[in-house]
KEKE-3310 file (N, C-alpha, C; in steps of 0.2 Angstrom, whole numbers, plus 5000, padded with zeros to 4 digits):
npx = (5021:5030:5035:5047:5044:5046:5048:5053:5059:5059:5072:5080:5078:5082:5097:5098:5095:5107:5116:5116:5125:5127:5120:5105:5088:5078:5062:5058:5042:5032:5018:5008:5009:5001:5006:5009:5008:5021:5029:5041:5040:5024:5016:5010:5003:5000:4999:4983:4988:4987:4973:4978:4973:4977:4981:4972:4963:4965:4962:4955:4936:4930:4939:4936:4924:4922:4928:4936:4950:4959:4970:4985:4993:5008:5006:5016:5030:5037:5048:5036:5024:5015:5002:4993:4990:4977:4977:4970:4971:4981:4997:5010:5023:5022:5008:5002:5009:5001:4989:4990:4992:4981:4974:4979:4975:4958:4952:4948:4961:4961:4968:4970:4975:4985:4994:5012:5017:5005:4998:5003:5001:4986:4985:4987:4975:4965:4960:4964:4969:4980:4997:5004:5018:5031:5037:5052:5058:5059:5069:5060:5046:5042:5039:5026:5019:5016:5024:5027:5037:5044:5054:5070:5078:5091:5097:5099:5107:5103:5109:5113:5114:5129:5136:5140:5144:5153:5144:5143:5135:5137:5141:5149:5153:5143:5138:5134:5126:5110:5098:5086:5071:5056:5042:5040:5048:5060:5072:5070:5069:5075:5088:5096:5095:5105:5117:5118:5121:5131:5140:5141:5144:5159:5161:5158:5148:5128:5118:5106:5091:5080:5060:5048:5032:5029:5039:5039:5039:5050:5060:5058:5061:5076:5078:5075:5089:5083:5089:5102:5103:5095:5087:5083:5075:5084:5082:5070:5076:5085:5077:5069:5079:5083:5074:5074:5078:5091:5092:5097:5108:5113:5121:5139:5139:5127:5113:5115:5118:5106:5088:5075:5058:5043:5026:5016:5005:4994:4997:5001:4990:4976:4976:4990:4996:4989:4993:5004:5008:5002:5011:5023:5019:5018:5032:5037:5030:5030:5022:5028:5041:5037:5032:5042:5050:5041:5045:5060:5065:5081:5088:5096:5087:5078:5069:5068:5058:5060:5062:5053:5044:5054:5051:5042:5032:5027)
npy = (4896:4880:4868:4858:4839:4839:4838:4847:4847:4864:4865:4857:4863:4878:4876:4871:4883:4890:4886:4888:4894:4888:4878:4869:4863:4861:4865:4878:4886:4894:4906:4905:4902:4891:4876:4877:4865:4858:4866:4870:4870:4874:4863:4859:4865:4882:4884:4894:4912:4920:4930:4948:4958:4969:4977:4974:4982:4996:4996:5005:5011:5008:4998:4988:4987:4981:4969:4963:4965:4970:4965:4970:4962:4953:4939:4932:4928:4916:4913:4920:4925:4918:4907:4895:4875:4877:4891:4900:4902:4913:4909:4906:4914:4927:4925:4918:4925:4938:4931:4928:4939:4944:4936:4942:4955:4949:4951:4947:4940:4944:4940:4949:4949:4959:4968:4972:4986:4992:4990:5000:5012:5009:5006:5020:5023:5016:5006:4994:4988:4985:4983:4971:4962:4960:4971:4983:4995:5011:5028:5036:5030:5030:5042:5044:5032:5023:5011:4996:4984:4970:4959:4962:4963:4959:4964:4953:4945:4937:4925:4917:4902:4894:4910:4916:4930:4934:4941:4953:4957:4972:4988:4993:4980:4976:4987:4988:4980:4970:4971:4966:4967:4970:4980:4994:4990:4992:4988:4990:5003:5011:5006:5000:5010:5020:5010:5012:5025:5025:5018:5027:5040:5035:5034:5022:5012:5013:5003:4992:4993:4984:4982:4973:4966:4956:4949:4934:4936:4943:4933:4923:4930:4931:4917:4914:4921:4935:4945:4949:4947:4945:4958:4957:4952:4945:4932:4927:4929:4917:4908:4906:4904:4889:4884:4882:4875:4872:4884:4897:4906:4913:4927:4932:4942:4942:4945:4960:4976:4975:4980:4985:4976:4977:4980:4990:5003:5017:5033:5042:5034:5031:5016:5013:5010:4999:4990:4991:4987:4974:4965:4966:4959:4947:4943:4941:4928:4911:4907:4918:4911:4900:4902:4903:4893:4885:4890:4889:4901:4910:4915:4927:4936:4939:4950:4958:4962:4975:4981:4982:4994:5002:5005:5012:5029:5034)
npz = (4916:4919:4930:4935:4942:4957:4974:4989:5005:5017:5021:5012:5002:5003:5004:4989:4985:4989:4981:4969:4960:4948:4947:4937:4932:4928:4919:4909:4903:4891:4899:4914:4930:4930:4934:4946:4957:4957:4963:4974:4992:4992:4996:5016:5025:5034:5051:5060:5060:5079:5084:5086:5099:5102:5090:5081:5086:5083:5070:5054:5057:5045:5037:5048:5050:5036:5035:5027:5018:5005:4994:4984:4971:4960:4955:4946:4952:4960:4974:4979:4975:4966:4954:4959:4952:4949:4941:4945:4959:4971:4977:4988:4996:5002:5000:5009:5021:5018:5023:5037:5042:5040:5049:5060:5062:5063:5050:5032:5024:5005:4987:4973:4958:4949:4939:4941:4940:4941:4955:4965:4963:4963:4975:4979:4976:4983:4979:4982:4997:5004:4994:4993:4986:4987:4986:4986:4998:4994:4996:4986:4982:4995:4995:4991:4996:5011:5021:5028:5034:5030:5029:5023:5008:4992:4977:4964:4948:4934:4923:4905:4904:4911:4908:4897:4893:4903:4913:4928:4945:4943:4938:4928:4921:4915:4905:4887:4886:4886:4896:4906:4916:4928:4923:4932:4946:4956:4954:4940:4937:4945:4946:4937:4925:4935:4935:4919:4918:4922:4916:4902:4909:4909:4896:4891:4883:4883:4896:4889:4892:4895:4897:4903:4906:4914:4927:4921:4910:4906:4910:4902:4891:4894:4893:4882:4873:4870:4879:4888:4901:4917:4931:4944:4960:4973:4979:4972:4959:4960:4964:4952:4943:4947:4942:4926:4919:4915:4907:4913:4925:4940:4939:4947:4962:4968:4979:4979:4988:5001:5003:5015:5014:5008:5015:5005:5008:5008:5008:5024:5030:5039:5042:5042:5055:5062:5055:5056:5069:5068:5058:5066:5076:5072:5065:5077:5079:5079:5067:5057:5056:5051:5042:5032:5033:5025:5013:5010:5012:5018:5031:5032:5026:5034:5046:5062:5075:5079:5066:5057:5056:5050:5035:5035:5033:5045)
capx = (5028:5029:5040:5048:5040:5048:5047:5057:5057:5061:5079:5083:5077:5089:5104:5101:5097:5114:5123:5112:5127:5131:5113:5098:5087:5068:5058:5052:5038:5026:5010:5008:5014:4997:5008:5012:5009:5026:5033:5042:5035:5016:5015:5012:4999:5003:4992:4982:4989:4983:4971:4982:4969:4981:4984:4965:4959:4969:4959:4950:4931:4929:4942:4934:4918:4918:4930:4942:4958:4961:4979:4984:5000:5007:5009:5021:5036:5037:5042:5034:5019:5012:4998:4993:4987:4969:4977:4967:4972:4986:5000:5017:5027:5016:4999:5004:5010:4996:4981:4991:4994:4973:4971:4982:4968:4953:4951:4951:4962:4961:4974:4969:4981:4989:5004:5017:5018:4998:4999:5004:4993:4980:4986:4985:4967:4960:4959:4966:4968:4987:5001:5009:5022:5039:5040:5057:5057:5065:5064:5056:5042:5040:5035:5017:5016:5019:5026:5028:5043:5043:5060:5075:5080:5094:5096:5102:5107:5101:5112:5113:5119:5140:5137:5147:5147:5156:5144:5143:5133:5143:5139:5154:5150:5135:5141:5133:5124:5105:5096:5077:5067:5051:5042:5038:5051:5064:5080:5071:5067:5084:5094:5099:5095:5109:5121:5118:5122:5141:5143:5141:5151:5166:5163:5156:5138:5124:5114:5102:5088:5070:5057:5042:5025:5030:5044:5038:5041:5059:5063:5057:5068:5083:5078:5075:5092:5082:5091:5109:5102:5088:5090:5079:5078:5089:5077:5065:5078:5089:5070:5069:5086:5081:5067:5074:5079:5097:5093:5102:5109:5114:5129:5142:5137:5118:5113:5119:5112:5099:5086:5069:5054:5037:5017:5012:4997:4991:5002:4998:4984:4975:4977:4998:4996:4986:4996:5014:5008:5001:5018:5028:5015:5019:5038:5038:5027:5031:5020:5034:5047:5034:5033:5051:5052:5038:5048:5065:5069:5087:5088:5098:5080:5071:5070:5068:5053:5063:5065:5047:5043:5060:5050:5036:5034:5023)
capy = (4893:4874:4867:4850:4835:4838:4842:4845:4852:4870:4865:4856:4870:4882:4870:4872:4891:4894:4882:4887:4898:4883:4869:4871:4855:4862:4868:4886:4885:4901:4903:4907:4897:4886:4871:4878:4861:4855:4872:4867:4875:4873:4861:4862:4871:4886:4886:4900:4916:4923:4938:4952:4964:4977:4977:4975:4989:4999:4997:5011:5007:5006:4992:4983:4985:4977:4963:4960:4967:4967:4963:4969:4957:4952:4933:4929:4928:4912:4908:4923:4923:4915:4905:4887:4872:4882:4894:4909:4903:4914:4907:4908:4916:4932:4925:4915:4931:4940:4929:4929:4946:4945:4934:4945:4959:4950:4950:4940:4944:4942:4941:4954:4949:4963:4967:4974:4993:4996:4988:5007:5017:5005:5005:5024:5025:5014:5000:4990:4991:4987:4980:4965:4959:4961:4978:4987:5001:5015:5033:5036:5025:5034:5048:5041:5027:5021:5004:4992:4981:4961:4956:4962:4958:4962:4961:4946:4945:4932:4926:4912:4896:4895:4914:4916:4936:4935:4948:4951:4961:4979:4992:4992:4974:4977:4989:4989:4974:4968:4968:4964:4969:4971:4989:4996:4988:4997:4986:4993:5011:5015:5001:4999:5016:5022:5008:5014:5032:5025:5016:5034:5044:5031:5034:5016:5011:5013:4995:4993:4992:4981:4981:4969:4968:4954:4944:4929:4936:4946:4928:4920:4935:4928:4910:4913:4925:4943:4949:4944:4946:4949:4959:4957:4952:4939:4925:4926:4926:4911:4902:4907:4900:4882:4883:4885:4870:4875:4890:4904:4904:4918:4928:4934:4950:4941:4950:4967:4981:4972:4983:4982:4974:4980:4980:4995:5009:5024:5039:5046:5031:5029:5008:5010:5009:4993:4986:4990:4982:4968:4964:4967:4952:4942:4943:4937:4924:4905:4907:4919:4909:4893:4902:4907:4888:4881:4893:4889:4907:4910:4919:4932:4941:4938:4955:4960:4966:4983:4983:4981:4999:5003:5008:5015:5035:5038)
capz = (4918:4922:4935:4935:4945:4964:4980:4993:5012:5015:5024:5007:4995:5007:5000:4983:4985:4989:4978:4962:4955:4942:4946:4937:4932:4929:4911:4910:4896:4892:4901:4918:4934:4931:4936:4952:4962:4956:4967:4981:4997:4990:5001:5019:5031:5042:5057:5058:5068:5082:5083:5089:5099:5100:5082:5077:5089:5078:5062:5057:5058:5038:5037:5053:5045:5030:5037:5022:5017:4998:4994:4978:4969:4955:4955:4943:4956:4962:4978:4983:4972:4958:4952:4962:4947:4946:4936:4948:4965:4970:4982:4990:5004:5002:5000:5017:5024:5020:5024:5043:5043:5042:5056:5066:5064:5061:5044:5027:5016:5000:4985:4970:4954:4947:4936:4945:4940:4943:4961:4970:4960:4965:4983:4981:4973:4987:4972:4985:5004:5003:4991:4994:4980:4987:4986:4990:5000:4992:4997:4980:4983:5000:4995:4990:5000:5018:5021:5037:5033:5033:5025:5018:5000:4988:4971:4957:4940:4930:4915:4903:4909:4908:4910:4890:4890:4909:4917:4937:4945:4943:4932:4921:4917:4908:4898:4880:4886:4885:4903:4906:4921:4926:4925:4941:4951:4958:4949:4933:4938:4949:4948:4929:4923:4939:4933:4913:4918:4924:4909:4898:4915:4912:4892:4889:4881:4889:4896:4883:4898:4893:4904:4905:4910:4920:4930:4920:4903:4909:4912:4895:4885:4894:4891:4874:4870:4867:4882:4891:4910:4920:4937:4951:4968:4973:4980:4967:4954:4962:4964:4944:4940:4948:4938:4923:4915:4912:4903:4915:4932:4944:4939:4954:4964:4970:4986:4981:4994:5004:5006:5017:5009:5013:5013:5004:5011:5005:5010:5027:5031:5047:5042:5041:5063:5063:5049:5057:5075:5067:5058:5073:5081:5065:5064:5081:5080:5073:5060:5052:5056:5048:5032:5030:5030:5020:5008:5010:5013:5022:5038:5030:5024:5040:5049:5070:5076:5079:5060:5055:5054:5047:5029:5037:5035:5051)
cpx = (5026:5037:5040:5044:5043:5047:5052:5056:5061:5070:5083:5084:5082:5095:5104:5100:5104:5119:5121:5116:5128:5125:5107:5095:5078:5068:5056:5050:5036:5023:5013:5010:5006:5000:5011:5012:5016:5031:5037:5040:5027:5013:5014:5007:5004:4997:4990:4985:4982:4979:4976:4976:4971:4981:4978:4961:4959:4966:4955:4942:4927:4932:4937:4927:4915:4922:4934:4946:4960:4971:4980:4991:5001:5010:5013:5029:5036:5045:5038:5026:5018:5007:4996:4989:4981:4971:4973:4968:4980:4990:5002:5017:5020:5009:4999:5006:5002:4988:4984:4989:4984:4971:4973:4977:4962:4949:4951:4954:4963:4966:4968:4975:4981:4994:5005:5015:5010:4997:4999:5001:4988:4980:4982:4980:4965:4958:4959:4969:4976:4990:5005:5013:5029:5041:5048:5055:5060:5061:5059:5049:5038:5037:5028:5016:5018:5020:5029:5032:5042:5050:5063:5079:5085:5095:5100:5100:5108:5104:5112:5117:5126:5140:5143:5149:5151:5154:5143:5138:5135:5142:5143:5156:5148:5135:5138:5129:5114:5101:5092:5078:5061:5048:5040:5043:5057:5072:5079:5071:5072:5088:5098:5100:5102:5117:5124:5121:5131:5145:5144:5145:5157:5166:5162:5149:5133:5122:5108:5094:5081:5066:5051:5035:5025:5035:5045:5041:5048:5062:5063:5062:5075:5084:5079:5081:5090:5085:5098:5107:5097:5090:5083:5081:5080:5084:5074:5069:5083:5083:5072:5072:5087:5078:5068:5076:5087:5098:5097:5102:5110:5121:5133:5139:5128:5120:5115:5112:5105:5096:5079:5064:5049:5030:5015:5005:4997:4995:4997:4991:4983:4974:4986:4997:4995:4990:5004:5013:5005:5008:5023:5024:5020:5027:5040:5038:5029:5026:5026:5041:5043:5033:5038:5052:5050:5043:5054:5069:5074:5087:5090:5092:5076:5073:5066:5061:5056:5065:5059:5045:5047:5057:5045:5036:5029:5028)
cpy = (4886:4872:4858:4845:4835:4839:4842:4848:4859:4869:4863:4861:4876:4879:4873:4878:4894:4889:4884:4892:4892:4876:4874:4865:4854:4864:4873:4886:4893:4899:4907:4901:4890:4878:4871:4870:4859:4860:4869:4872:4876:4871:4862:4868:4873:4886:4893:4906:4917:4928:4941:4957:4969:4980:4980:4980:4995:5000:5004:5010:5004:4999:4986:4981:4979:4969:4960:4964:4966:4969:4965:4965:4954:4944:4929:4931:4923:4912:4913:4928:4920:4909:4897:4885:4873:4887:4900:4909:4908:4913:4908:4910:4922:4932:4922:4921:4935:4938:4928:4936:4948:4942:4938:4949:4958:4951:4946:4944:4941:4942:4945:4952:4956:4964:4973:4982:4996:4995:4996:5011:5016:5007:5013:5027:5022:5009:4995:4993:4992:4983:4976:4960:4960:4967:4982:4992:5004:5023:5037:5034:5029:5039:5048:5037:5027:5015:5001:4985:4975:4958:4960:4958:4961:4961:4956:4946:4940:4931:4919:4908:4898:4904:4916:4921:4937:4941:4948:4956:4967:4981:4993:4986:4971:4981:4988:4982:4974:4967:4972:4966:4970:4978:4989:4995:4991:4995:4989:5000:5015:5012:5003:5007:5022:5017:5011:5020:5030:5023:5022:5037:5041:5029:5027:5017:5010:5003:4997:4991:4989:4978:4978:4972:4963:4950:4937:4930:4939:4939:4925:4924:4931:4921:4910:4918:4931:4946:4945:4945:4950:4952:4959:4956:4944:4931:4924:4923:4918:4904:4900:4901:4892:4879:4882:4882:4871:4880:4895:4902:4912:4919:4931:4940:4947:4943:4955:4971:4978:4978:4980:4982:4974:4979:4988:5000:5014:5029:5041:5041:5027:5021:5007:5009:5002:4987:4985:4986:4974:4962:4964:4960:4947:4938:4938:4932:4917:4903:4912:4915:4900:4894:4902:4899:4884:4883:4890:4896:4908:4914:4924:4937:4943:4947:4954:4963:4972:4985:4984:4988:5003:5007:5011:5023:5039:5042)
cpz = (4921:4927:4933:4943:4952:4968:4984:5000:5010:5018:5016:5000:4998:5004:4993:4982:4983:4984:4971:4957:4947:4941:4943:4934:4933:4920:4912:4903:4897:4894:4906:4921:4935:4935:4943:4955:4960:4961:4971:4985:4996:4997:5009:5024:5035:5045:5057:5064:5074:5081:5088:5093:5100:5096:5080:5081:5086:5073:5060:5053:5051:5036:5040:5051:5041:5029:5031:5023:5010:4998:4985:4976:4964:4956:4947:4945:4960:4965:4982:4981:4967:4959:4955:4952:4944:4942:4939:4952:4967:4978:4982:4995:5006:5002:5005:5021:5025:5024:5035:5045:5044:5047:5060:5067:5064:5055:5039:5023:5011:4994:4977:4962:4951:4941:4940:4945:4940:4951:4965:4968:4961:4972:4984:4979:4978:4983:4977:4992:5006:4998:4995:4991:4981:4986:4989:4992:5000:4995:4992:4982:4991:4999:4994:4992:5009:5017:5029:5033:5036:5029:5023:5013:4997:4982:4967:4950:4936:4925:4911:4904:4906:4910:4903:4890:4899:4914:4924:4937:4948:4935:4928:4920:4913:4905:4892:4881:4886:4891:4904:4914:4922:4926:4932:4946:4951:4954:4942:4932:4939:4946:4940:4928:4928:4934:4925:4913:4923:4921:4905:4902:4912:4904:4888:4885:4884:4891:4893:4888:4893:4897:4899:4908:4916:4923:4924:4913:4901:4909:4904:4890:4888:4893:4882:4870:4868:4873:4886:4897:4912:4928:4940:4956:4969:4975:4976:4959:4953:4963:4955:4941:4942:4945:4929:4917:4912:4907:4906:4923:4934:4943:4945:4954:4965:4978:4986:4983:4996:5002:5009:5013:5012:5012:5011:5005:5006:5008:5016:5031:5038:5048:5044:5050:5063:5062:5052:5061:5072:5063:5062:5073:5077:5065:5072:5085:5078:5066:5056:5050:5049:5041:5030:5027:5027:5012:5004:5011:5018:5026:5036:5030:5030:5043:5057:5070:5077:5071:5056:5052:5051:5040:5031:5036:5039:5054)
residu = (UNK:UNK:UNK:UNK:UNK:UNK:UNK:UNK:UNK:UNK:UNK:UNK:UNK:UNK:UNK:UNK:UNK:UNK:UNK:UNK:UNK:UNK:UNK:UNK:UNK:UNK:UNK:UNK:UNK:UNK:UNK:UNK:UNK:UNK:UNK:UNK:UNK:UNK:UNK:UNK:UNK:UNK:UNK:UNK:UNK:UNK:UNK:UNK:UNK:UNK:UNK:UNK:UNK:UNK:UNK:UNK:UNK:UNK:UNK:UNK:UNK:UNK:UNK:UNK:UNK:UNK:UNK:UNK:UNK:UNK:UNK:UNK:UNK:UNK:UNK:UNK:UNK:UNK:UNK:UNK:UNK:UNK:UNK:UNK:UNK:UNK:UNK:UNK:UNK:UNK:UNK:UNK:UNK:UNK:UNK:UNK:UNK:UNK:UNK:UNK:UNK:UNK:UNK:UNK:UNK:UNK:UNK:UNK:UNK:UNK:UNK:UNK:UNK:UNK:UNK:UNK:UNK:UNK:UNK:UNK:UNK:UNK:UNK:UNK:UNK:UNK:UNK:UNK:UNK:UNK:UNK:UNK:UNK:UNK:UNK:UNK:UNK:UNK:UNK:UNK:UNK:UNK:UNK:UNK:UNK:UNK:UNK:UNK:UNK:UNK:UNK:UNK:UNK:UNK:UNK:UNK:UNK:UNK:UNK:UNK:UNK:UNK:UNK:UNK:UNK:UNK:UNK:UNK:UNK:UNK:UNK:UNK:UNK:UNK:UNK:UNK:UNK:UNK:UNK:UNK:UNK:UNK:UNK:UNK:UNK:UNK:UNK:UNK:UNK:UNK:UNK:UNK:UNK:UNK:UNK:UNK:UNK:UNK:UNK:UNK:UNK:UNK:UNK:UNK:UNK:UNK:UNK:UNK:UNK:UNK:UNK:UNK:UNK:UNK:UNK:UNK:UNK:UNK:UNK:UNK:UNK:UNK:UNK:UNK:UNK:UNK:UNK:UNK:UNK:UNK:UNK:UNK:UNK:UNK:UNK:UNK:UNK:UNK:UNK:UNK:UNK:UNK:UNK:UNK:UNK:UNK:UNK:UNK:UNK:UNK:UNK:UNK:UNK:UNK:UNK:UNK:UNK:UNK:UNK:UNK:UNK:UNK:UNK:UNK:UNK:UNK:UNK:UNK:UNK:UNK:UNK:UNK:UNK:UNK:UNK:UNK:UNK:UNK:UNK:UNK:UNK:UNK:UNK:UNK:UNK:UNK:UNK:UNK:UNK:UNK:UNK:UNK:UNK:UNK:UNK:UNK:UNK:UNK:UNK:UNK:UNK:UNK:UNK:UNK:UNK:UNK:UNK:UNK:UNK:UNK:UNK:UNK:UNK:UNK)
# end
């Protein structure tokens, strides 16, 4: 994916966030986000956090050990990951997130590409020490994982510019229609497959549901007309939709149902403690508030420290 030649600060890119039902004024090519310098928010050191000794006391003595932290993630979600202009560096909100969340306890952490739907299966092979790719936190998802909550996010329906088949995001709108997703993620697992089953209840056709291998290429079927709307999470696809050269915009109904969005663990693991105290530090810190606006990300998402362990299932 290539990006048009600008920059902006994070207070400007919050602006056009919110106004991007009808602006877009970027090229989305194939490829990956090789051309990330053109991102906004790239730019922009976060100081390093503090160590938490609270947090890092916490580790359990294998982690502490061997002084990393693998992160597994899919970076094709720009602004919350994807590829800097090396084509293997992986950055964004999350890879700033995470390489914090390592200073809090003491570690380096590292970023792990992925695609999406192996990421939790990785987490719970011990592939990788946690997942960190925007994960929502559903009860589904709990059952095999734990999770320590940094955001809440809700979901966006991406549609072709002008918006010609008039769809929103509500389930008897999409109706007999064409709608992308990626695998693994919860708007293609739950979300759609719930909405399709209210279309057939209410005697309608189903949504003809096409899932992806990644965010990147969900986008490019809707650029190029092999689908009428892509669903994901609202930030990401509202980034997308900027990005996108006036190929599609965000149709009415962005932001439905927040929910909280989390660091993935292993079910039951003596690291989910560490990992929660050291998120609580974070949240409370100015380096969360310093990436929220390297990003542009809107207050709305930001979560409390009483909220943090909200997805956890200690």
């Amino acid at each position: 994916m290539s990006q048009p030649n600008f920059k902006t600060t994070g207070s400007l890119l919050l602006v056009a966030l919110i106004g991007l039902s009808g602006c877009t004024n970027a090229s989305l090519e194939a490829g990956s986000a090789a051309s990330a310098q053109t991102i906004p928010g790239q730019d922009g050191a976060i100081a390093a956090a503090p160590l938490n000794r609270a947090a890092a006391d916490l580790l359990p003595a294998d982690v502490r050990g061997k002084g990393t932290l693998l992160v597994g993630t899919d970076p094709t979600f720009p602004p919350y990951e994807f590829y800097a202009d090396d084509n293997k560096t992986v950055t964004g909100w999350d890879a700033d997130f995470a390489k914090a969340l390592g200073e809090t306890l003491g570690l380096e952490a590292k970023m792990v590409p992925a695609t999406f739907d192996t990421i939790l299966p990785g987490v719970g092979s011990h592939k990788y020490d946690v997942g960190i790719s925007g994960f929502n936190v559903t009860a589904e998802r709990k059952k095999n994982a734990d999770f320590a909550t940094y955001m809440k996010s809700g979901s966006g329906l991406a549609v072709k510019q002008g918006n010609p088949k008039n769809l929103a995001l509500d389930a008897m709108k999409l109706c007999g229609t064409k709608i992308g997703g990626e695998k693994g993620t919860s708007q293609g697992i739950e979300t759609l497959p719930a909405f399709s089953k209210r279309c057939t209840d209410a005697g309608q056709a189903p949504i003809d549901i096409q899932l992806f291998p990644s965010q990147h290429e969900a986008n490019l079927a809707l650029s190029s007309g092999r689908v009428d709307g892509v669903l994901s999470g609202d930030i990401g696809m509202a980034y997308a939709s900027k990005l996108s050269g006036g190929s599609f915009e965000l149709a009415p109904g962005t932001g439905w149902e927040p929910t909280p969005v989390g660091i993935a663990l292993p079910k039951d693991s003596p690291l989910t403690k560490a990992v929660v105290a050291a998120v609580k530090a974070l949240v409370a810190s100015p380096t969360y508030t310093s990436i929220n606006a390297k990003y542009g990300i809107p207050d709305s998402v930001k979560v409390s420290v009483g909220q943090v362990d909200a997805g956890a299932s200690q």
